[in-house]
C-alpha positions in Angstrom: 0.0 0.0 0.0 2.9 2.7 0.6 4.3 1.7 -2.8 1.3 2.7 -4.9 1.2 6.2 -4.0 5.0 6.2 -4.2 4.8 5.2 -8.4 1.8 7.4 -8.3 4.0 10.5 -7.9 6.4 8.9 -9.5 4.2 8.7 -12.7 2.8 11.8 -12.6 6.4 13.3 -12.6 7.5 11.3 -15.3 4.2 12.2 -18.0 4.7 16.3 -16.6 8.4 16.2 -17.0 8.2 15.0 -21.0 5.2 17.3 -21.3 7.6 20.5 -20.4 10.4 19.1 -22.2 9.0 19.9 -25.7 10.4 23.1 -27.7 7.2 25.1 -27.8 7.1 24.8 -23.9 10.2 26.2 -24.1 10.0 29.1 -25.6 6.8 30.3 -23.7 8.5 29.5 -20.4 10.9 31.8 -21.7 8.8 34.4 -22.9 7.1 34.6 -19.6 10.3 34.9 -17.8 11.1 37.6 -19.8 7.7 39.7 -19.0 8.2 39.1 -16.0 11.9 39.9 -15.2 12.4 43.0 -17.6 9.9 45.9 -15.7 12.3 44.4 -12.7 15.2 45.4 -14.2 13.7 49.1 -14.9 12.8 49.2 -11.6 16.3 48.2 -10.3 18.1 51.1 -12.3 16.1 53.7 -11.0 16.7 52.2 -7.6 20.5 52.6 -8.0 20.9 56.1 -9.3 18.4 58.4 -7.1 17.8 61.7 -7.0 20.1 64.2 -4.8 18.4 65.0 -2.1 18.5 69.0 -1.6 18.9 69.0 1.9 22.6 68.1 2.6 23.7 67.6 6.3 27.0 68.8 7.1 29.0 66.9 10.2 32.1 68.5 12.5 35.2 66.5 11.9 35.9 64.1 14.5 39.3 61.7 15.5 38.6 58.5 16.1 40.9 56.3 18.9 41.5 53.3 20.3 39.3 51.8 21.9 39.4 51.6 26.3 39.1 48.0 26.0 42.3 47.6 23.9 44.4 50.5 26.3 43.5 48.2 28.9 44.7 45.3 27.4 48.1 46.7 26.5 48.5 48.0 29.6 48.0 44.6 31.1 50.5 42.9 29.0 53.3 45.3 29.7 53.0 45.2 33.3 52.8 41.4 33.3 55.8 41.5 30.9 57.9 44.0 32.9 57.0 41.6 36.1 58.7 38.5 34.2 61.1 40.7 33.4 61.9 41.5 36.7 61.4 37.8 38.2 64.6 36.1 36.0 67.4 35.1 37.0 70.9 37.3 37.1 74.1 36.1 39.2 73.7 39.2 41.0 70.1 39.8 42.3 68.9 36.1 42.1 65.8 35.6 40.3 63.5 32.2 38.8 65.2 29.8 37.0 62.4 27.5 36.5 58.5 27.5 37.4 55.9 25.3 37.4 52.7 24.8 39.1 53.8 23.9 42.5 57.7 24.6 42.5 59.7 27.7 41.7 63.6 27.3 41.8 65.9 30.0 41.8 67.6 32.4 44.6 65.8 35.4 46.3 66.6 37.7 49.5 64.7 38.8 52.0 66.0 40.2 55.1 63.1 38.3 57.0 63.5 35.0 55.5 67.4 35.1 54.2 68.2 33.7 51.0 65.4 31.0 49.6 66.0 28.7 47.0 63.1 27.0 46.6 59.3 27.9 47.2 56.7 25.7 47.1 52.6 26.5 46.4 50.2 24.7 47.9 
């Protein structure tokens, strides 16, 4: 029972597909199109060139800048590269040599502590 109206369409298709196929369909399909597609094409020029309008509204010049958003961002990144600057290692004020998650190894003074050579994080 679900095949017959299956073929049915099927069918149908078949007989209105060599019906259109024929020359003489053809050319009317075309002729239609082409009544119906040239007052678009008038319509589309006009569209694209339009009149001046006579009232013409003059702005002040103005400077457009950075945005905060992107200040603030740079301003992050230099700090934060001026602090890793500042944390490596020299011979002479100590520094990091190496960081991970829970170790940091390198030399640092503090007249509280002395020198530490290791810190852990917890």
């Amino acid at each position: 029972m679900r095949g017959l109206p299956l073929s049915v369409v099927l069918l149908a298709g078949l007989v209105h597909g060599a019906e259109t196929s024929s020359p003489a369909m053809r050319e009317k399909l075309r002729a239609r199109l082409a009544e119906t597609v040239a007052p678009l094409a008038t319509v589309r020029s006009a569209e694209q060139s339009p009149e001046p309008a006579s009232d013409v509204l003059v702005l002040e010049p103005f400077v457009v800048t950075e945005s905060r958003g992107v200040r603030e961002l740079e301003k992050v990144l230099a700090d934060d590269r001026q602090r890793q600057e500042a944390g490596r290692f020299t011979a002479t004020k100590g520094g990091t040599i190496y960081r991970s998650e829970r170790v940091e190894l390198g030399s640092w003074w503090s007249p509280l502590t002395g020198w530490q050579l290791l810190k852990f994080k917890w």
